[in-house]
Structures are given as C-alpha cells and as structure tokens.
N, C-alpha and C positions, 0 to 999 in steps of 0.2 A: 390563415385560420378562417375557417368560413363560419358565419354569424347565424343563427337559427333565428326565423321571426318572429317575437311573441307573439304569442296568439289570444286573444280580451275576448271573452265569450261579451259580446250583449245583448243584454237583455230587451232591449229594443229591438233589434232584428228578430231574437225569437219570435217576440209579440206580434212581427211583421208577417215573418213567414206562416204564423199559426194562423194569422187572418186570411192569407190567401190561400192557403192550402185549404181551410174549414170554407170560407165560402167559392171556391171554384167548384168542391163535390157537393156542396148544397147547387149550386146554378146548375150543374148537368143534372143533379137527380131533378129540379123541381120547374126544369125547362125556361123558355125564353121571353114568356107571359109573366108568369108569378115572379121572374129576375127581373124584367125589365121594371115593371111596377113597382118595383123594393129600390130599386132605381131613382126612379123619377120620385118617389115619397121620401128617401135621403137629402136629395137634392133642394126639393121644395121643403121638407124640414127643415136644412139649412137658412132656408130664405127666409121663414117665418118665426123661426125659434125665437128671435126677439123682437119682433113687433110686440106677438102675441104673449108674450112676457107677461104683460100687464097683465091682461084679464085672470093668467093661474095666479099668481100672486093674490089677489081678491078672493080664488076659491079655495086656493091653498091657505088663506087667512080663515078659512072658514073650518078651518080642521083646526087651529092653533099655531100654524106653521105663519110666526111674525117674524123672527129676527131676519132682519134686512138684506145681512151676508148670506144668511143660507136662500130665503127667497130668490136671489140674484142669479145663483147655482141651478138651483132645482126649477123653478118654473119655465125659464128655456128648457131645462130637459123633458120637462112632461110637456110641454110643445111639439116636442121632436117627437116622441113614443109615440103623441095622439096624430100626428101626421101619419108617421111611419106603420104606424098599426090600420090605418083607415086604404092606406094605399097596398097593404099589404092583403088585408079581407079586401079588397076591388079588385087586386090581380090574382086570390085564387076564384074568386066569383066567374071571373072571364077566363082563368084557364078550365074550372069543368068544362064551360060552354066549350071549347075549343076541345078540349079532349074526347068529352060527350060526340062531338060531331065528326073525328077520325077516326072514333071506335068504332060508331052504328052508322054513320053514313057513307065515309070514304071507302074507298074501294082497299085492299089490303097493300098491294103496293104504295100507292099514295099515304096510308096508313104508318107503313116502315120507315118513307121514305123523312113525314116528318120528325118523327119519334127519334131519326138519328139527325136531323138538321135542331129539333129540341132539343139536344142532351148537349151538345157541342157547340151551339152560341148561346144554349143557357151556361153553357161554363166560360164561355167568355164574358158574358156579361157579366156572370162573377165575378171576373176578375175586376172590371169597371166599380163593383155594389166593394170590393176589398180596398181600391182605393180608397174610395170617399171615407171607406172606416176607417183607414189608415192617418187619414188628413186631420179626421175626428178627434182620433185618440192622440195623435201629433196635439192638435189646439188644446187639446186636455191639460199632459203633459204641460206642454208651454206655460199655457194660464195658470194651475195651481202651483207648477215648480216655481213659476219668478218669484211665488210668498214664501215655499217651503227651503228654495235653498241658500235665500238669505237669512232664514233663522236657526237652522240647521245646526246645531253644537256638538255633534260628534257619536261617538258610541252610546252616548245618555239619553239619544232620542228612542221615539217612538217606533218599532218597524216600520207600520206605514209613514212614514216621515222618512224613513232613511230610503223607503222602498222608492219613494217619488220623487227625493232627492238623485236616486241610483236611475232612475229611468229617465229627468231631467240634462244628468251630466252624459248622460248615450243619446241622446237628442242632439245634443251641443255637441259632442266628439264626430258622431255621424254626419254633423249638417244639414240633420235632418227638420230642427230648430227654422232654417233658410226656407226651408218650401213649406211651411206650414207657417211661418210668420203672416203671411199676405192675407190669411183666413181670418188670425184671431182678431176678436171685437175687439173695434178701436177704444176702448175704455180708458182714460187719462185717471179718471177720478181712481179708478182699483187699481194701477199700478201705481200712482202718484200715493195713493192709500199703501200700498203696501210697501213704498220705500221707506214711508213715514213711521209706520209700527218696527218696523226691522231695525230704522237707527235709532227708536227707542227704548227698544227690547236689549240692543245689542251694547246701548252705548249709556248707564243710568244715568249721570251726570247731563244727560238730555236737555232731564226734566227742569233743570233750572231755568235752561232757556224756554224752554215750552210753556212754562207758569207765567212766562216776560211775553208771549205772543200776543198781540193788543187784544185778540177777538177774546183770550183765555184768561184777560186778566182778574176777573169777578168767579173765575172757578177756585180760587185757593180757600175763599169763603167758603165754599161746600164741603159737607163733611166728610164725603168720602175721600176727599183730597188731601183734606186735614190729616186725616188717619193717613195717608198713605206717606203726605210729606213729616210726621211727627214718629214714624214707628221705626226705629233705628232697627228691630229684629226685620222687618222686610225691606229696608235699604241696606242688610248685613247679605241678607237671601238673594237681592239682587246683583250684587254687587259677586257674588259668587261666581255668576251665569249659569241658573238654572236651564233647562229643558224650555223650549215656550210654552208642552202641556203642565208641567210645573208653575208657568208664572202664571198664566191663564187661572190654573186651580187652585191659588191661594188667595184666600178667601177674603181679601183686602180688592183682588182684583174682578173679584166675580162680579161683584154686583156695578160693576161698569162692561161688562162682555157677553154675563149669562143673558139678560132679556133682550138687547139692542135698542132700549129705550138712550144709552146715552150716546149710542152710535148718532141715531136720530136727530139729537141734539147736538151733537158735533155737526153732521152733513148742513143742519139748519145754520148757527153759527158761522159756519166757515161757507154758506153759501155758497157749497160745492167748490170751494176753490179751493179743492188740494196742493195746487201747486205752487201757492205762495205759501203756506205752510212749510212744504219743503224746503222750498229754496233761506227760508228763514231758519231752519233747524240747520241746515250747510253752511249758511255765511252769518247768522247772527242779525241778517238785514233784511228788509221786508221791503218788496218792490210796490206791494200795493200801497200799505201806508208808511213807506218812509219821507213822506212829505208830509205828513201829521206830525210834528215834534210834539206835540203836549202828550201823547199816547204813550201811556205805561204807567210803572208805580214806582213813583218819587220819594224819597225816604228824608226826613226835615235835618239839617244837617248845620247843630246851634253853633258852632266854630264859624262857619261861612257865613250867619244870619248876624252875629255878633260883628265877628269883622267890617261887614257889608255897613253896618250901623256905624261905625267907629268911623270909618271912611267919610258917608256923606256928612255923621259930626262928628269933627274931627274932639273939638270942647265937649267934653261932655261933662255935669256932676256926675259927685260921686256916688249920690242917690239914683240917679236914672241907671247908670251902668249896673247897681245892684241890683235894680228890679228888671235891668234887662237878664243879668245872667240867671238869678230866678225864673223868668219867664222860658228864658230858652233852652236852660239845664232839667227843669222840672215844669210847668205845662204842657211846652212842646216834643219834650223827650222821645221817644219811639214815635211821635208824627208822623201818621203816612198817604200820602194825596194820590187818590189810583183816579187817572181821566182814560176812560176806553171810549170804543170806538162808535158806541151811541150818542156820543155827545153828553154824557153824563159823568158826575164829578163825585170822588166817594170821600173825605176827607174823616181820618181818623185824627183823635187826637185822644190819647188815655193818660196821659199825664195828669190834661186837665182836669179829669176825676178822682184820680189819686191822690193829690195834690187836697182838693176838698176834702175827702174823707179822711187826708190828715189831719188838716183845719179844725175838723167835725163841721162841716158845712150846711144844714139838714137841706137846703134848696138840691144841692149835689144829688140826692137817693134819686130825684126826678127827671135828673138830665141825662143826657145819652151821648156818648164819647165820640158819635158818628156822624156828621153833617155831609147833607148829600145835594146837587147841586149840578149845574150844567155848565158845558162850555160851548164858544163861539170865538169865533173869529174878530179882533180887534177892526177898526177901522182903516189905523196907519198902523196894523200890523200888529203882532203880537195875539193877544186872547183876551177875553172876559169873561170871568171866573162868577159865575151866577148860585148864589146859594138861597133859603128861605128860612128863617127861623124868627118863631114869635109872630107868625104871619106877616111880619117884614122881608123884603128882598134885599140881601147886601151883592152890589158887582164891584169888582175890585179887575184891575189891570196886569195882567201876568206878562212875566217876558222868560222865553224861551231860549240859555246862547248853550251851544251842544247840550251837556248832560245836565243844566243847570237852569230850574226853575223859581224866577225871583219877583216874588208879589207883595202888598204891604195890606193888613190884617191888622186893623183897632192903632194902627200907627205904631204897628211892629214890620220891621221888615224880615220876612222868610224867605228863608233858601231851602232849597229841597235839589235832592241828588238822586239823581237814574240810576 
C-alpha cells in the first residue's frame, strides 16, 4: 500500500514567497541605485531602531501615545520607517542623477547596455532587500507569538490572535523560528513579562501567591485589588477561562491595563526584576529575598500565643489565664503583622476596637486599629520591631523559626503564622 504525503499548506511560506516574488520585480523595475539604498537604509534601520527608541517615545508622548507596552512596539518602528524612508528619497535622488546622465549623455550603446545590467542586479538585490524582510517579519512573528500563543484558548479567540498564533506555530514547524532567533532583541524583562501574565491569566489561583510576593504585599490595601480579590462574579468569570480580550475588557481589570499607569508602578516596584517574580510564581520561593524571613503577612494565631505562655508559666492563676484568653480570643483576633521589603512594619489589630465599642469606650472613636512601624536587624540575630505611638517609640525583640513569628507586646506573648 503506498502512503500519499500530506500536504500542510503554510502560511509562512506564502508570506515568504510573496515577499520575494513582490520585491525581485520591484529590484528589476527600479534598478540597482534605488535597491541597493533600500538596502543599506534596512540594514542600518536595523541597527538604530533601538538606540533611537528613546527619542519617538518622547515625541510619540507628544500626541498622547503613553502606555509603555505599546511605546516599546511602535517607536522602534517609526525608527525603522524614518531611516528606511530617508535612505529611500537619497537612492531615488542619485538614481535620476544616474539615469539623467545615460539618457542625454551616454552614447546609446553604453545606454542599453546599462539599462540591462540595471534590471538584473537590481533584481538581485532584490532578492538581498526580501531577505532582510523576511528576517523582519520572522522577529515579528517570534516576538509577539511567544505572548500570543501562550494565552491562546482556542476557537473563542480573536482572528488576529488565532491568526498569529497560526503564523507562530509555521515558524516553529518550519525552523524558521532557528534563523531569526539570533536577531530578536535580547529583552529578559518582556519575555520574563510575558511568562508572568500568561501563568496568571491561565492559572487564577496564582493570585494568592502573587498577593504573598514581598514587593506586592501593601497592594491588597488598594482598591482595585480589593474589588478584584472580594467579587466572587469575577473569580466565577475567571475561573471559566475567558478569551484574554475578555479578561483584559472587564471592567475590574481595566483600570490596571487601560492607561499603563500601573504597569509603571509594577516595572518601579519590582525594579525591573522580572525574573525573580517568576521564579517565585513557579516554586513558591524567592531567590532574591529568601534570606529576609520577617518578609510577608503574618496572621496572630491565639492557640499558639496561649500555649507559648502556659509553657514559659507553667502556674499560672486562674485570673491571668482569663484575661489572657480574653486578650487573645478578642483583642487580638483577626491580627495581622505585614513586614515588606522597605523595611516598614504594618500591624493591624481590629479586635482591639471592637472589643471597645463593645465596652462603649468613648476614648476607642479616636484610635485607629493600624500601627505602623519599622524593622531591623537584631544584633545577636533575630529583628527589632520599631513602632511610634503617643510620640513615644516602643522596640520589642522578634524571632523568626520557619513560618513562626514570636515577640512579646505589653507582656503578652504573640505568635503570628505565615
């Protein structure tokens, strides 16, 4: 039985062939002047498109074009156009001249003879000017498919999302992926970026460890975050797996993607360091600061603060153990100590107010459930937990063993759990 070959039309070789076919008859009609120069303005666009990055960005801010992501895209490209354009008006400037002087000066032979040497290595050079486009649209490809075809969910996308996912996976099938790798900009931070969005997008249950990353810990306080971590209809929506033009356009996510103001404020934050981000959303563990142990938010945990007491007395009255389990079931209750990576200490405690307004306390309307406060480094190890209040300074001695932080407060002893 003889096997017939399939045959995969793709769509990457058309794109290929259409490039060299369109510019081989552009190089012979437009000769070997005005090709070679479309040439050499390719090439040296190449070389420039991102230096000179910076400067469009500035002019492009000048029209209103701010967000960061598109900036990044677009202002190398109009690097490239104003190269490719300026080298394009200089090689027909010097092909009149040249043509100007075969027509009214050469002799007619001489005349013929270049007219057919310019048709024929301007179609070679063509072929050279179809390369580089070819390389081009290769790095294209490469660069936007590594974001598009890891978010990619199937027939519920976008055309163009499926269309660059289709032209990505012919890139990769071809090999052609291998000879255009060497070109794309080494950019750590947008691929390490875009591994980040994708196990976000793809994986909801992410975000719990993302809210725990030391740098992110003061973002659950904001409100957009709020809303996002309290609205079970859009953890219902995600959890679905929309389309990413879907998650992107609901309206909980916008106002963190539409302006790139909070883009801004991540890149600031994580001090460009995409890649311990990642590596922390993969294992849970953070290279940079997992030699910080005081880093994260501690939840006050009155079974362990109780026990802890009962241990170093072991006698205790019956009086003290009352007012300890008051204090730890009801002041301390939902207590929660967030130390991040400024060195700054947030410590919550709303019991201690509920607890007054049971009372009817009237001092209680005045105080505020939130004490804020810094940390350092102990001398023989361990930390010192620096707070202010009543323009007094209280420091107290904190110790660290794995997920268990144990300090002593008004000669209570607390435990707090990671």
């Amino acid at each position: 039985m003889v096997r017939v070959p399939k045959i995969v039309a793709m769509f990457i070789w058309i794109i290929v062939a259409l490039v060299f076919i369109s510019l081989g008859v552009v190089g012979y009609y437009q000769g070997i002047v005005r090709v070679a120069f479309s040439f050499i303005g390719l090439l040296l666009g190449a070389l420039l498109a991102l230096p000179l990055s910076g400067v469009f960005k500035s002019i492009l801010g000048l029209f209103g074009l701010e967000h960061p992501v598109l900036l990044a895209f677009l202002a190398p490209f109009c690097v490239y156009m104003l190269v490719l354009i300026l080298f394009k008006t200089g090689g027909l400037a010097v092909h009149r001249k040249v043509d100007t002087y075969f027509k009214y000066k050469a002799s007619d032979t001489l005349r013929l003879l270049f007219q057919r040497l310019n048709s024929r290595v301007g179609a070679c050079l063509g072929m050279l000017n179809a390369t580089v486009y070819v390389v081009l649209i290769g790095v294209v490809i490469y660069t936007v498919g590594y974001f598009t075809i890891q978010v990619g969910t199937g027939d519920k996308d976008s055309f163009w999302l499926k269309a660059m996912n289709r032209l990505t996976e012919d890139l990769r099938s071809t090999k052609l992926d291998k000879a255009v790798a060497g070109f794309v900009p080494k950019s750590e931070r947008y691929f390490d970026g875009c591994d980040i969005v994708a196990s976000i997008f793809l994986n909801p249950l992410l975000q719990n460890r993302l809210s725990t990353y030391p740098v992110f810990l003061t973002l659950n306080e904001k409100n957009e975050f709020k809303q996002i971590g309290n609205s079970s209809e859009f953890q219902g929506f995600w959890t679905k797996g929309p389309t990413i033009q879907e998650f992107r356009s609901h309206n909980l996510m916008l106002p963190l993607v539409d302006t790139g103001d909070w883009y801004k404020k991540f890149v600031a934050m994580l001090d460009g360091d995409f890649k311990d981000l990642k590596i922390y959303l993969e294992t849970g563990k953070s290279p940079k600061y997992e030699d910080e142990h005081i880093l994260g938010r501690w939840e006050f945990d009155g079974a362990a603060s109780f026990a802890l007491a009962k241990k170093r007395k072991p006698v205790m009255p019956l009086q003290e153990v009352r007012r300890l389990r008051l204090v730890f079931n009801t002041v301390f209750k939902g207590a929660v100590l967030t130390a991040t990576v400024d060195k700054k200490i947030i410590l919550k405690v709303p019991g201690a107010l509920k607890l007054a307004a049971a009372l009817k306390i009237p001092a209680a309307q005045n105080q505020k459930d939130t004490a804020e406060g810094t940390w350092e480094h102990a001398a023989g190890g361990g930390y010192v937990l620096s707070t202010s209040e009543g323009g007094k300074t209280m420091k107290v001695d904190a110790l660290v063993e794995g997920n268990r932080l144990t300090f002593t407060q008004e000669g209570y002893v607390l435990v707090f759990e990671k």
